[in-house]
N, CA, C, O and CB atoms as a CASP TS submission, in Angstrom:
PFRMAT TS
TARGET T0000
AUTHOR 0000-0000-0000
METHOD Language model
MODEL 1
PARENT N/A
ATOM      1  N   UNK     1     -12.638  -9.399 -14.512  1.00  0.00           N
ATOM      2  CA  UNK     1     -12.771 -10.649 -13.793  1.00  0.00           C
ATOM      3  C   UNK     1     -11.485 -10.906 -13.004  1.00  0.00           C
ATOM      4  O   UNK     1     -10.394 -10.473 -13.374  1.00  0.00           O
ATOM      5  CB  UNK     1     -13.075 -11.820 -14.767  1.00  0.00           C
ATOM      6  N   UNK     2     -11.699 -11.745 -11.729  1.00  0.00           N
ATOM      7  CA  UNK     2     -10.459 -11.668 -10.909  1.00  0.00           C
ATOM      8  C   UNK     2     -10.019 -12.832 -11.445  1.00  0.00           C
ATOM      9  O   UNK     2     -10.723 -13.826 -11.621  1.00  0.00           O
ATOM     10  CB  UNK     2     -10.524 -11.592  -9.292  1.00  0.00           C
ATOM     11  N   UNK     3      -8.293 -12.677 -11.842  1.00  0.00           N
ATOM     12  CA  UNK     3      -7.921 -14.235 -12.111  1.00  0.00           C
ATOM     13  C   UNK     3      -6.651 -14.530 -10.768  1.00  0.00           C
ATOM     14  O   UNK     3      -5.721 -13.730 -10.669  1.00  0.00           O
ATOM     15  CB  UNK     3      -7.131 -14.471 -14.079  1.00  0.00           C
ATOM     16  N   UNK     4      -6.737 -15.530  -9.970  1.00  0.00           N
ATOM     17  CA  UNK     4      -5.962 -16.018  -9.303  1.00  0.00           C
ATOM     18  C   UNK     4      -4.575 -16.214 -10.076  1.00  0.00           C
ATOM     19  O   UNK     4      -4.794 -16.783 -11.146  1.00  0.00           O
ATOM     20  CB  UNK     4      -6.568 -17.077  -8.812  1.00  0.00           C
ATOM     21  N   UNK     5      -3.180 -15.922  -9.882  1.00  0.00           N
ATOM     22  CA  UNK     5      -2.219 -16.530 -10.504  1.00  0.00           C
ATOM     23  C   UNK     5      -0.983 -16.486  -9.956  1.00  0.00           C
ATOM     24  O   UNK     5      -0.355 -15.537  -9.487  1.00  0.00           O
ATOM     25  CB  UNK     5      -2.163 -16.144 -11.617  1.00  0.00           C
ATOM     26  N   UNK     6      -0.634 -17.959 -10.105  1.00  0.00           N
ATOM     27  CA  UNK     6       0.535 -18.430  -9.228  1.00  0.00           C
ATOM     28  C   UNK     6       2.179 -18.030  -9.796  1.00  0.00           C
ATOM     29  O   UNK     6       2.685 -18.505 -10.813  1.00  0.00           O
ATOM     30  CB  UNK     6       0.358 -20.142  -9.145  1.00  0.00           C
ATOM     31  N   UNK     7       2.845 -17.028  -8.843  1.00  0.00           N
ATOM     32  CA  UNK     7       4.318 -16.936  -9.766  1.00  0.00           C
ATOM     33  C   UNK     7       5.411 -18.589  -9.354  1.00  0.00           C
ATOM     34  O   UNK     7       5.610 -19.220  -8.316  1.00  0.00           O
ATOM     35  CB  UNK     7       5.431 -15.049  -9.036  1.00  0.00           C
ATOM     36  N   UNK     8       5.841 -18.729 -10.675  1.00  0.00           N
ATOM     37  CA  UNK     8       6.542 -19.564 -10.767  1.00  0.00           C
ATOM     38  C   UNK     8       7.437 -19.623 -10.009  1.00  0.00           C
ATOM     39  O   UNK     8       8.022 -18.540 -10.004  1.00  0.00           O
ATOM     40  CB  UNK     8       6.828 -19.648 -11.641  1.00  0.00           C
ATOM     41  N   UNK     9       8.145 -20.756  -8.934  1.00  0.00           N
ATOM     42  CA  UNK     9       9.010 -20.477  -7.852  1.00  0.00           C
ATOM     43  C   UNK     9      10.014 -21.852  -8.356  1.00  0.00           C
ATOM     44  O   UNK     9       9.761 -22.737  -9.173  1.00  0.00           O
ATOM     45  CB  UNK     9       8.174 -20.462  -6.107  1.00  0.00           C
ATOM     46  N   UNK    10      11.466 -21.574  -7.348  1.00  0.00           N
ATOM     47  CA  UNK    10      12.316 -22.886  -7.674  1.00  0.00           C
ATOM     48  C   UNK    10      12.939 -22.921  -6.454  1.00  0.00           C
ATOM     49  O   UNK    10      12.765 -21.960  -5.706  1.00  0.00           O
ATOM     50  CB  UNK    10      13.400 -22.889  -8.979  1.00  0.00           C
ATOM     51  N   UNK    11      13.668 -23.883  -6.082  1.00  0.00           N
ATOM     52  CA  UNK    11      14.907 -24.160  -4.833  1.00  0.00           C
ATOM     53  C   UNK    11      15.675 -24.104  -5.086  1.00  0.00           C
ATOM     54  O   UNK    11      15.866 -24.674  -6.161  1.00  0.00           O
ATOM     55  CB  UNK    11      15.197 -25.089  -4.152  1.00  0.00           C
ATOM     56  N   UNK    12      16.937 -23.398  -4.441  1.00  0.00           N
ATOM     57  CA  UNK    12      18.310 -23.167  -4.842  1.00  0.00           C
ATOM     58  C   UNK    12      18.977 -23.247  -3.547  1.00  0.00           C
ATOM     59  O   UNK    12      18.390 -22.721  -2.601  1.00  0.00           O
ATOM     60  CB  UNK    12      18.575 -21.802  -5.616  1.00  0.00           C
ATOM     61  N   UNK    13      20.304 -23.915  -3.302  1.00  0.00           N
ATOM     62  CA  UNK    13      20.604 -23.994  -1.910  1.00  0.00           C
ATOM     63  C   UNK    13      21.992 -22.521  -2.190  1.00  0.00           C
ATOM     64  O   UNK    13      22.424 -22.412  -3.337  1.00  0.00           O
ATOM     65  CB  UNK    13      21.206 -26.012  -1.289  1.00  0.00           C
ATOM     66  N   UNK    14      22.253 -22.054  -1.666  1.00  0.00           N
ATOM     67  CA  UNK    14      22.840 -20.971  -1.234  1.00  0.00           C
ATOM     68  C   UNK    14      23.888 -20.632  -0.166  1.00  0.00           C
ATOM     69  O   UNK    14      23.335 -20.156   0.825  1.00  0.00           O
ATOM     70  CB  UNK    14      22.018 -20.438  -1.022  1.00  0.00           C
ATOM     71  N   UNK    15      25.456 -20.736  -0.023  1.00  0.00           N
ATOM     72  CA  UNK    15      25.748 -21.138   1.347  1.00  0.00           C
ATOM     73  C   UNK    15      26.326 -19.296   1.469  1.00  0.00           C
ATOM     74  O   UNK    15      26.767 -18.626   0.535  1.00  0.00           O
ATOM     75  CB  UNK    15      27.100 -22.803   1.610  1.00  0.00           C
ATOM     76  N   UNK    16      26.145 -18.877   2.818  1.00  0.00           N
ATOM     77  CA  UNK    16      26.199 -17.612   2.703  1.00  0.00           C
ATOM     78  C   UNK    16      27.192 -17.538   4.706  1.00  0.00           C
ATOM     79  O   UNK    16      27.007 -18.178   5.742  1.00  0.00           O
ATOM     80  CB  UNK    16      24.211 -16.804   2.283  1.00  0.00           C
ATOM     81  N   UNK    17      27.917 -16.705   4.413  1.00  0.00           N
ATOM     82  CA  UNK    17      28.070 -16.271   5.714  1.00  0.00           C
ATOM     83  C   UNK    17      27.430 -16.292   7.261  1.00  0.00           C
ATOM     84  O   UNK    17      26.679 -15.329   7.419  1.00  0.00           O
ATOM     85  CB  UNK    17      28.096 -15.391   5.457  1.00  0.00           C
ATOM     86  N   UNK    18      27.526 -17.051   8.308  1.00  0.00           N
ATOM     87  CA  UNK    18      26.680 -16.902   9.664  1.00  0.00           C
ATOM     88  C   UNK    18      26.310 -15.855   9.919  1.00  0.00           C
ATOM     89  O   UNK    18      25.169 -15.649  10.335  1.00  0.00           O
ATOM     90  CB  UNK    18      27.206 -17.217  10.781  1.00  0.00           C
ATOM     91  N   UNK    19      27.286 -14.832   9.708  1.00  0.00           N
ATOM     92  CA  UNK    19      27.181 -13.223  10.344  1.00  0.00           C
ATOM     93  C   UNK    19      26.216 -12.505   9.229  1.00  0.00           C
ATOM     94  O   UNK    19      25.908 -11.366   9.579  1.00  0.00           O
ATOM     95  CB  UNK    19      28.954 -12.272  10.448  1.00  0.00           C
ATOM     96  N   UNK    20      25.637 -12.932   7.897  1.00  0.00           N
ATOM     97  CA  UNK    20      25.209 -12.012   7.132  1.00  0.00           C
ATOM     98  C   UNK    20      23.797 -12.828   7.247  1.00  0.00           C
ATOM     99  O   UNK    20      22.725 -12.233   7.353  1.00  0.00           O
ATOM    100  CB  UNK    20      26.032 -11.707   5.675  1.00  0.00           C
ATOM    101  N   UNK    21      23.894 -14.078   7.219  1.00  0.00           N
ATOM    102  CA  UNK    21      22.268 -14.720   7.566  1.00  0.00           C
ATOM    103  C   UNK    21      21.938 -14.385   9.053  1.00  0.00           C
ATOM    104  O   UNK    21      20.724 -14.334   9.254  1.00  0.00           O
ATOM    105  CB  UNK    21      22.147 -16.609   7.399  1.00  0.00           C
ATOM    106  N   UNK    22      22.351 -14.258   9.631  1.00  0.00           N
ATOM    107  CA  UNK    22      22.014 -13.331  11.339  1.00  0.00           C
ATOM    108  C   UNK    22      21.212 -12.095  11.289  1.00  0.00           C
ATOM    109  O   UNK    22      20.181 -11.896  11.931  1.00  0.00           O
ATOM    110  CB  UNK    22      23.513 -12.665  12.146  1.00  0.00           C
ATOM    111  N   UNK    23      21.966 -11.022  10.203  1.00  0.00           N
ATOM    112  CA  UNK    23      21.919  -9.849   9.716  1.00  0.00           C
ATOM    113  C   UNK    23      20.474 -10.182   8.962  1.00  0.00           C
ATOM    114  O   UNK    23      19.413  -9.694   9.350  1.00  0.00           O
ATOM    115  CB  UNK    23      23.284  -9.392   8.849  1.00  0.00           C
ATOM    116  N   UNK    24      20.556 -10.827   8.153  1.00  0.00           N
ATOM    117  CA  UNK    24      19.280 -10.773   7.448  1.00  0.00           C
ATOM    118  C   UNK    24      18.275 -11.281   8.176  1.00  0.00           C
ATOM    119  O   UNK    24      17.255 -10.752   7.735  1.00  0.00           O
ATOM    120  CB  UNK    24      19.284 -11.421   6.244  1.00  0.00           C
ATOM    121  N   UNK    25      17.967 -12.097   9.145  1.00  0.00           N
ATOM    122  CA  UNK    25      17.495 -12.777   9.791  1.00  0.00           C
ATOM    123  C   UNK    25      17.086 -11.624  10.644  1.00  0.00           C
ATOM    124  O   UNK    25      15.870 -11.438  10.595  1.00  0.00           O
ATOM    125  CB  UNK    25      18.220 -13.868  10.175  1.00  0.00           C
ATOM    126  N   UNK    26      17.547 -11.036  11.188  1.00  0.00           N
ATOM    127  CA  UNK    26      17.192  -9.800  12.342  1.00  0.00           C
ATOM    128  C   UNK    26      16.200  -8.829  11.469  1.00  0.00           C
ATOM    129  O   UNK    26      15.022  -8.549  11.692  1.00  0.00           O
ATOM    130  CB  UNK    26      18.809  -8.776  12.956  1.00  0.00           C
ATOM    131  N   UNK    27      16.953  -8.458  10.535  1.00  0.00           N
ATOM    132  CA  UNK    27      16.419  -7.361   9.646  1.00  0.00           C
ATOM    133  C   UNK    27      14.708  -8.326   8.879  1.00  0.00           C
ATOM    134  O   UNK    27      13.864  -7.512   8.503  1.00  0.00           O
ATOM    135  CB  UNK    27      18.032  -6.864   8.161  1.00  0.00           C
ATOM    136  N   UNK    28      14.549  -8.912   8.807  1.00  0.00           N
ATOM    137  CA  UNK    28      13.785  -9.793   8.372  1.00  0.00           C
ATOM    138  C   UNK    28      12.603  -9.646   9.620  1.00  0.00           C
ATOM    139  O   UNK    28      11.595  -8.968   9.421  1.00  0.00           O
ATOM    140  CB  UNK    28      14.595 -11.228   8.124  1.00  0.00           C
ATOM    141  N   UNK    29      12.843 -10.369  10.949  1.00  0.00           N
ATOM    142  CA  UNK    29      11.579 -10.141  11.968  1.00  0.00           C
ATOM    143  C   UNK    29      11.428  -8.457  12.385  1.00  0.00           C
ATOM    144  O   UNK    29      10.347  -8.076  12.834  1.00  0.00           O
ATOM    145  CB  UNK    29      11.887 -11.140  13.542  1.00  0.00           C
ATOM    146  N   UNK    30      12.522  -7.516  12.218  1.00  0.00           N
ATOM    147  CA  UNK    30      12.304  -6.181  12.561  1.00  0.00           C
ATOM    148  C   UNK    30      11.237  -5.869  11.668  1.00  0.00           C
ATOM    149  O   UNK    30      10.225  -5.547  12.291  1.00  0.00           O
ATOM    150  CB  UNK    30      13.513  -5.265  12.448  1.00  0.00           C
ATOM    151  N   UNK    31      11.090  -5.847  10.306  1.00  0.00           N
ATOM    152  CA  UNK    31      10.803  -5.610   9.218  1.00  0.00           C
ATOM    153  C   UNK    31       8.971  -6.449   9.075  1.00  0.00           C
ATOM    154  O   UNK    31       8.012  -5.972   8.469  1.00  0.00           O
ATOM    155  CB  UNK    31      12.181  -6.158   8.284  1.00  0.00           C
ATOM    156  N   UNK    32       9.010  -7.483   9.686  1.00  0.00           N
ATOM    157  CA  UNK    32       7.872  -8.216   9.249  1.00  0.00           C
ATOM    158  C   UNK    32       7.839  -9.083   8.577  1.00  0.00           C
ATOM    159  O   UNK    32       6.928  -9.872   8.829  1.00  0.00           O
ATOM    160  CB  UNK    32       7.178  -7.726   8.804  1.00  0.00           C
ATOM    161  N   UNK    33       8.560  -9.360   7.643  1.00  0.00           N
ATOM    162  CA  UNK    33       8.762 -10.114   6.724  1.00  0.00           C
ATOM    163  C   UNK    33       9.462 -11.449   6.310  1.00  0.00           C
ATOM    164  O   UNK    33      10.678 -11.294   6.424  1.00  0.00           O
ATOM    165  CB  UNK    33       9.032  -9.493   6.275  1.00  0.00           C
ATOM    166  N   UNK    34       9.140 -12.724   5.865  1.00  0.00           N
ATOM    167  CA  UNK    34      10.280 -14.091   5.827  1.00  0.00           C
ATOM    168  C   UNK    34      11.274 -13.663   5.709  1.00  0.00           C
ATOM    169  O   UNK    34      11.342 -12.645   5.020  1.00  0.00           O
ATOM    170  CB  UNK    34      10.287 -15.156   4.794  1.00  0.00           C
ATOM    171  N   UNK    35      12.640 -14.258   6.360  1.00  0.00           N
ATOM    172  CA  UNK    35      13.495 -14.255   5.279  1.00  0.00           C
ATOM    173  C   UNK    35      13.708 -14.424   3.845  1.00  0.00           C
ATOM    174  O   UNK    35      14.568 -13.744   3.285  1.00  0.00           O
ATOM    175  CB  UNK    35      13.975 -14.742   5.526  1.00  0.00           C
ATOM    176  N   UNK    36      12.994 -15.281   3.191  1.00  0.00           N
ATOM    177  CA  UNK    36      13.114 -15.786   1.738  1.00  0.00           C
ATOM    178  C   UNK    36      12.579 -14.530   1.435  1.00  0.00           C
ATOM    179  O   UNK    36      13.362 -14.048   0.616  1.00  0.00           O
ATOM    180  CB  UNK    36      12.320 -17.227   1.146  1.00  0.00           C
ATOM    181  N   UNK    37      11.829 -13.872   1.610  1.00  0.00           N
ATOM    182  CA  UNK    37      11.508 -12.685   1.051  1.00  0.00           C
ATOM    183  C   UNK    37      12.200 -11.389   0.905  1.00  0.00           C
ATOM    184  O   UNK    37      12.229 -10.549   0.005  1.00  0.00           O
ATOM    185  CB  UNK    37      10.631 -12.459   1.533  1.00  0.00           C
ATOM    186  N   UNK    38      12.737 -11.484   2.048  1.00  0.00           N
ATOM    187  CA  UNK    38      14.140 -10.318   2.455  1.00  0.00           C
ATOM    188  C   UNK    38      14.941 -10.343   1.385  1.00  0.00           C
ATOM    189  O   UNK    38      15.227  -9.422   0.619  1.00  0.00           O
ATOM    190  CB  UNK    38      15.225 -10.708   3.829  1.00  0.00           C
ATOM    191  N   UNK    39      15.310 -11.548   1.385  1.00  0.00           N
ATOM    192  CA  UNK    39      16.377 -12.074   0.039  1.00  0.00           C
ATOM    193  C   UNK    39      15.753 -11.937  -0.914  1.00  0.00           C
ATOM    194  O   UNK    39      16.132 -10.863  -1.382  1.00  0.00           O
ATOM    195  CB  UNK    39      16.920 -13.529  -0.106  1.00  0.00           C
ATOM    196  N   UNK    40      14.895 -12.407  -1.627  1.00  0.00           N
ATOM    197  CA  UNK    40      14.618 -12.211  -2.639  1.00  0.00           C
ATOM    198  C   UNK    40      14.516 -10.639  -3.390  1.00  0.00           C
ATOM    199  O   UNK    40      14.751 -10.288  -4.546  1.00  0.00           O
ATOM    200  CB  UNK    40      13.674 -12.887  -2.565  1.00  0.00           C
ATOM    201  N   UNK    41      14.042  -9.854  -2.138  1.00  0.00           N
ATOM    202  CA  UNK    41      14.037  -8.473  -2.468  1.00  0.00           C
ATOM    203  C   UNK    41      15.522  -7.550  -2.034  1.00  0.00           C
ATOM    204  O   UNK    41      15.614  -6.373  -2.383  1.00  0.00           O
ATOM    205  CB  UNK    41      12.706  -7.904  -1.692  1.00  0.00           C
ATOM    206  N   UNK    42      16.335  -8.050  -1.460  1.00  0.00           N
ATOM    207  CA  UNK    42      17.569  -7.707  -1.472  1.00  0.00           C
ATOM    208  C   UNK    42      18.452  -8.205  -2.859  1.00  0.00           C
ATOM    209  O   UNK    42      19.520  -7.620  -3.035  1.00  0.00           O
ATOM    210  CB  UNK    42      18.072  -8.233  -0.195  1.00  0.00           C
ATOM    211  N   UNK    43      18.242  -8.762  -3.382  1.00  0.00           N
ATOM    212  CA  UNK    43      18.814  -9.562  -4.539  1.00  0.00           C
ATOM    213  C   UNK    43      18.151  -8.680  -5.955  1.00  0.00           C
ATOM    214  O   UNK    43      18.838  -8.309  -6.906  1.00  0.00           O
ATOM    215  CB  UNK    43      18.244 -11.413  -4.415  1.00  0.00           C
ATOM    216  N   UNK    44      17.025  -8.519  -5.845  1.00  0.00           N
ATOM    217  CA  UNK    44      16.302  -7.779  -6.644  1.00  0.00           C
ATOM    218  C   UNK    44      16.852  -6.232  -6.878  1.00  0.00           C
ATOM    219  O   UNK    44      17.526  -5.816  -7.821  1.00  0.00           O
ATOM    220  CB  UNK    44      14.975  -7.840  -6.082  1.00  0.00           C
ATOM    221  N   UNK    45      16.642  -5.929  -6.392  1.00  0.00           N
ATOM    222  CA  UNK    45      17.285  -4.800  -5.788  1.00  0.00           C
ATOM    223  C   UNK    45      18.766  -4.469  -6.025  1.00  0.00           C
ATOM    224  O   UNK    45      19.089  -3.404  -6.553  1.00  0.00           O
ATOM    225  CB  UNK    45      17.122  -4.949  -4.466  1.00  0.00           C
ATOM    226  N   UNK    46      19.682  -5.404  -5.625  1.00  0.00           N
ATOM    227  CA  UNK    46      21.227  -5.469  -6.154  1.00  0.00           C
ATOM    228  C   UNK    46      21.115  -5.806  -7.589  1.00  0.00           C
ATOM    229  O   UNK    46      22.010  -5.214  -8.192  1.00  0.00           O
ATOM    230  CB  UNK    46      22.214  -6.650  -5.370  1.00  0.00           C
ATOM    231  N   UNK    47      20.565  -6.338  -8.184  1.00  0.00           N
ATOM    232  CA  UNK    47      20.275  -6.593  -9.588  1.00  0.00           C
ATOM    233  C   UNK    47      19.967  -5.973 -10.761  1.00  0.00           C
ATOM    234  O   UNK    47      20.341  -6.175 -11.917  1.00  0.00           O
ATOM    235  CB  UNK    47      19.596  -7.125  -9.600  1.00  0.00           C
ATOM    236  N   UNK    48      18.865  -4.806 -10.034  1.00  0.00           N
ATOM    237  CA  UNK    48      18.254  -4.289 -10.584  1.00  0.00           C
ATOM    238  C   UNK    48      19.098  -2.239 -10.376  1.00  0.00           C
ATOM    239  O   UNK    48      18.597  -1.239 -10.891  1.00  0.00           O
ATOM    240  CB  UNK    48      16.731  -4.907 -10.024  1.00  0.00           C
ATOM    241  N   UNK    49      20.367  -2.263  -9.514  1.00  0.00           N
ATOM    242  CA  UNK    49      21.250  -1.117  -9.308  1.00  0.00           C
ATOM    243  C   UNK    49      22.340  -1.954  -9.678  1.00  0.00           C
ATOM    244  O   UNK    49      23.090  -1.914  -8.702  1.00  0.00           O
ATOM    245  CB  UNK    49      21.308  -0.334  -7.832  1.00  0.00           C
ATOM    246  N   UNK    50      22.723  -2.510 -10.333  1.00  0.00           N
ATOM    247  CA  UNK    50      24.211  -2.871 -10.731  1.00  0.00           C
ATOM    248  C   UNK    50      24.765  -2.071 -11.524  1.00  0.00           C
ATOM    249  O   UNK    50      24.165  -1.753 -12.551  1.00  0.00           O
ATOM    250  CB  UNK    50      24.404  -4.068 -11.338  1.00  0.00           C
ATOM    251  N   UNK    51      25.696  -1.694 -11.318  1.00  0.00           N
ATOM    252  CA  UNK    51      26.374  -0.762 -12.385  1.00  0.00           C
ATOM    253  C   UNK    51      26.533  -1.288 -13.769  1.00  0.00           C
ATOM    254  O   UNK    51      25.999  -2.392 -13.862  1.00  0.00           O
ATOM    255  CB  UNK    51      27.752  -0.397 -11.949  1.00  0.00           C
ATOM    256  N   UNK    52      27.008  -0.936 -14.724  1.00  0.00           N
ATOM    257  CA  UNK    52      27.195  -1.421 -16.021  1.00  0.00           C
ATOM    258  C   UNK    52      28.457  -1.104 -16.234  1.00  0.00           C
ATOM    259  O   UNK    52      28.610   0.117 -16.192  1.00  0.00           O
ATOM    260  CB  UNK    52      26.318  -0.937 -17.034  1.00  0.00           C
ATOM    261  N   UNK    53      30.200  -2.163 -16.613  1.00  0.00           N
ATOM    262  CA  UNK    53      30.550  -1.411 -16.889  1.00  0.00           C
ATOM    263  C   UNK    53      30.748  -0.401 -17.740  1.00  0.00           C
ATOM    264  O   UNK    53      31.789   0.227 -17.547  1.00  0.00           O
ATOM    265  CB  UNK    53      30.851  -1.672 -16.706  1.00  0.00           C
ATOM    266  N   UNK    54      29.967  -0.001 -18.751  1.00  0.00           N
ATOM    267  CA  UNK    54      30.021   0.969 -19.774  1.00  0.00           C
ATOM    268  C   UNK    54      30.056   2.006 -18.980  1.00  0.00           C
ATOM    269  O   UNK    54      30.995   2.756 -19.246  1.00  0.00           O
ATOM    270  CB  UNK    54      28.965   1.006 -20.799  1.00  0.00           C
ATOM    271  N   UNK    55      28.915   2.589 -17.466  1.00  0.00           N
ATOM    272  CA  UNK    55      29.058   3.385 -16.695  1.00  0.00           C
ATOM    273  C   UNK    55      30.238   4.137 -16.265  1.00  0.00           C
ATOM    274  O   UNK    55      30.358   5.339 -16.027  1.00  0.00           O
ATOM    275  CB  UNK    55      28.639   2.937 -16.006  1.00  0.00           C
ATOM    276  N   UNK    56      31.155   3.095 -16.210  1.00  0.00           N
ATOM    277  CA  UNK    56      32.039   3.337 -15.107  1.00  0.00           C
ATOM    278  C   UNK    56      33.605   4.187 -15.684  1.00  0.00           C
ATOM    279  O   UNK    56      34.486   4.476 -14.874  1.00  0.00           O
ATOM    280  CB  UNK    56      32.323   1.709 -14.385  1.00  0.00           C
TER
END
């Protein structure tokens, strides 16, 4: 059975560089995609490759 289901979302204000929200912003309409989404999956992503230091 198909179940519809909503992921849980929140607001967070974020103050970030002109030159790197530009960057993402470009890379974002090249790409297809919102920004909030860019980010979210750029963040994901850095999160999810972080080194450990035990690694290092």
């Amino acid at each position: 059975m198909f179940r519809v289901e909503k992921e849980e979302m929140t607001n967070k204000t974020f103050r970030l560089p002109l030159e790197l929200v530009e960057r993402l912003y470009t890379v974002a309409q090249n790409k297809g995609v919102s920004l909030n989404s860019l980010v979210r999956q750029c963040c994901e992503y850095a999160l999810d490759n972080l080194e450990d230091d035990e690694k290092k």
